[in-house]
C-alpha positions in Angstrom: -16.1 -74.7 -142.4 -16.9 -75.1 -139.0 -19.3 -73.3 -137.3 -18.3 -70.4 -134.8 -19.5 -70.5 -131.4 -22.0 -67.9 -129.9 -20.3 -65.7 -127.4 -23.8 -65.8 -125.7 -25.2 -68.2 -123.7 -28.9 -69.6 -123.7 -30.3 -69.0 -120.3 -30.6 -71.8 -118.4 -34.7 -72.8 -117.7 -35.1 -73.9 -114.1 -35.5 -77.5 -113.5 -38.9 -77.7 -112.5 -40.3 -80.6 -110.1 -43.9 -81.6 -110.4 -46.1 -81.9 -107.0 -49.7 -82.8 -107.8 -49.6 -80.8 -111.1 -48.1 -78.1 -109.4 -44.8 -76.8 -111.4 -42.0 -75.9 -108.5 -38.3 -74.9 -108.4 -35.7 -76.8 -107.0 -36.2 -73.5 -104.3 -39.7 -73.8 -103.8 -39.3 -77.5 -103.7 -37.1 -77.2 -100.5 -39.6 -74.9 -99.0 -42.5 -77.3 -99.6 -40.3 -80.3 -98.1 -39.7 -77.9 -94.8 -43.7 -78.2 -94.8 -43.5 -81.4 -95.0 -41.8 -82.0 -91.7 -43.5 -79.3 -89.8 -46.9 -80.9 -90.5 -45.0 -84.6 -90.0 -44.0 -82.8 -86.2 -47.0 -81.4 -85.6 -49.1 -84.1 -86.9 -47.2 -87.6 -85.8 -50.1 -89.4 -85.2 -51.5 -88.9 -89.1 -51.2 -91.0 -92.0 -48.5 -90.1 -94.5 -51.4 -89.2 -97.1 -53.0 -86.5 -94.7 -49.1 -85.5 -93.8 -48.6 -84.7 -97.8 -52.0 -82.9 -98.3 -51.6 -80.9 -95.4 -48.0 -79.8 -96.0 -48.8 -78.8 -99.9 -51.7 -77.4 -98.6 -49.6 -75.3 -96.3 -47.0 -74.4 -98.7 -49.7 -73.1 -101.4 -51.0 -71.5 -99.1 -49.1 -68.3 -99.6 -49.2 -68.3 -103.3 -53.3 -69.1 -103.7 -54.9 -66.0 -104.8 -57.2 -66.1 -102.5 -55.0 -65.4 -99.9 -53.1 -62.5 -101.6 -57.0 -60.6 -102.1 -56.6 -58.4 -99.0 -53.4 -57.1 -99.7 -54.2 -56.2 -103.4 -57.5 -55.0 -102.6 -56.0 -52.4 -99.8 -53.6 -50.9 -102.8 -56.6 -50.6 -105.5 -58.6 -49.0 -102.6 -55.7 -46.4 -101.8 -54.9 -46.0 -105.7 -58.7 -45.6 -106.4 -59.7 -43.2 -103.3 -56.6 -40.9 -104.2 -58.2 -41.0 -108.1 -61.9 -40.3 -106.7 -60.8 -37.4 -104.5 -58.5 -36.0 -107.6 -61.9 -35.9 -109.4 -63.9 -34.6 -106.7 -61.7 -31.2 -107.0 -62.2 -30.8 -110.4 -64.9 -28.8 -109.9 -62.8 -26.1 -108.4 -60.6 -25.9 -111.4 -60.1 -22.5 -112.9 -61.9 -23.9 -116.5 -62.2 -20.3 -117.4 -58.8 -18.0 -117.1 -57.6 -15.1 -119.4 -56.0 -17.4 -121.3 -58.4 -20.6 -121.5 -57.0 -22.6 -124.1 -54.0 -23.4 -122.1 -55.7 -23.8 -119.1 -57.8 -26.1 -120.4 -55.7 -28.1 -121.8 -53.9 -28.8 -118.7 -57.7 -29.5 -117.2 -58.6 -32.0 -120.0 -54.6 -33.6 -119.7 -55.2 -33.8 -115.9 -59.0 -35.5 -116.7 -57.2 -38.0 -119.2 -54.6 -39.4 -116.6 -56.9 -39.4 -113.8 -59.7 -42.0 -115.9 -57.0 -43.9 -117.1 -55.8 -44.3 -113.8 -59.3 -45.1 -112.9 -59.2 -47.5 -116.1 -56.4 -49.8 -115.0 -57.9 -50.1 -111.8 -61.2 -51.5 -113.1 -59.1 -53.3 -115.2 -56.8 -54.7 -112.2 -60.0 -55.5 -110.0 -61.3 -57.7 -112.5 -58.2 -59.6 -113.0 -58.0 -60.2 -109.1 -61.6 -61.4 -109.6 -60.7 -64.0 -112.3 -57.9 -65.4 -110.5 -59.3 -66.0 -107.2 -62.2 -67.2 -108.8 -60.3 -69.8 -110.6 -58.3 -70.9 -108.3 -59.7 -73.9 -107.5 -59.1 -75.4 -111.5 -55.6 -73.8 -111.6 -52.2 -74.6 -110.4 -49.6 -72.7 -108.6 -47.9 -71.6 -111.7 -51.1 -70.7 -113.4 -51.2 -68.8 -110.0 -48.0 -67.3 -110.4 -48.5 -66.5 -114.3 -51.5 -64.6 -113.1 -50.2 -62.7 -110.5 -47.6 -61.0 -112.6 -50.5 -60.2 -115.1 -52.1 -58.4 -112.1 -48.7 -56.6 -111.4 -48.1 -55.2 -115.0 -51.3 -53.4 -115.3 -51.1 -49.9 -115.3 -47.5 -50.1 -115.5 -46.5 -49.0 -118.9 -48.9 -51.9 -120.2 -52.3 -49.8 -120.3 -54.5 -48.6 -123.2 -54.3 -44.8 -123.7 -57.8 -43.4 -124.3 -58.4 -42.2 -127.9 -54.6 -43.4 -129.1 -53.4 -46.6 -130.1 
């Protein structure tokens, strides 16, 4: 009996090229060769070693994690602030009503969202931390891996507090 063919295909992985340990695409590896002969214009007079250090270095350059902090940090600062300000009205709530039960539920519901929010972000500022901090003994696709680990937290991939 011969065997049937799947009607689906395997998805293709992307040939990957190695640079110095780093792991690039065939599209990233055209980038970093545009590097290459910016520095190689800029720089005539070096050696083709310093040429190729300086032009990875210029191309990793906008992956490192380092130099991705500012922009991360200015989105925790805005998601945190509008958190901190949230809690900081609290106190006006109406805890006590005619009818309390309801509106405290809606109170403690508000409370709940509001520290996880608070949560993630703690969680995300620490995982900026880690990365930039190990930047130096990791590669751009360790760089990469831990940018989208950054990304997903808080979105849909956070710990509800009290359920599992």
């Amino acid at each position: 009996m011969a065997k049937r063919n799947s009607t689906r295909r395997k998805a293709r992985k992307p040939k990957l090229i190695n640079v110095e340990g780093h792991q690039l695409t065939e599209a990233m590896y055209a980038e970093y060769e545009r590097c290459l002969e910016s520095r190689g214009r800029t720089n005539a007079g070096a050696d083709a070693e310093t040429i190729l250090y300086l032009g990875l270095d210029d191309f990793l350059a906008r992956y490192r994690p380092s130099n991705k902090v500012k922009a991360q940090l200015s989105e925790l600062s805005r998601t945190t602030m509008h958190a901190a300000l949230a809690v900081g009205t609290m106190d006006k709530y109406t805890w006590f009503q005619s009818n309390p039960a309801s509106v405290r539920s809606a109170g403690c519901k508000l409370l709940k969202e509001l520290a996880l929010e608070i949560y993630n972000a703690s969680a995300k500022l620490t995982a900026i931390a880690l990365n930039v901090e190990r930047e130096e003994t990791t590669k751009l696709q360790d760089w990469l891996a831990q940018g989208e680990q950054v990304a997903r937290i808080g979105r849909g991939a956070e710990v509800v507090h009290g359920n599992r």
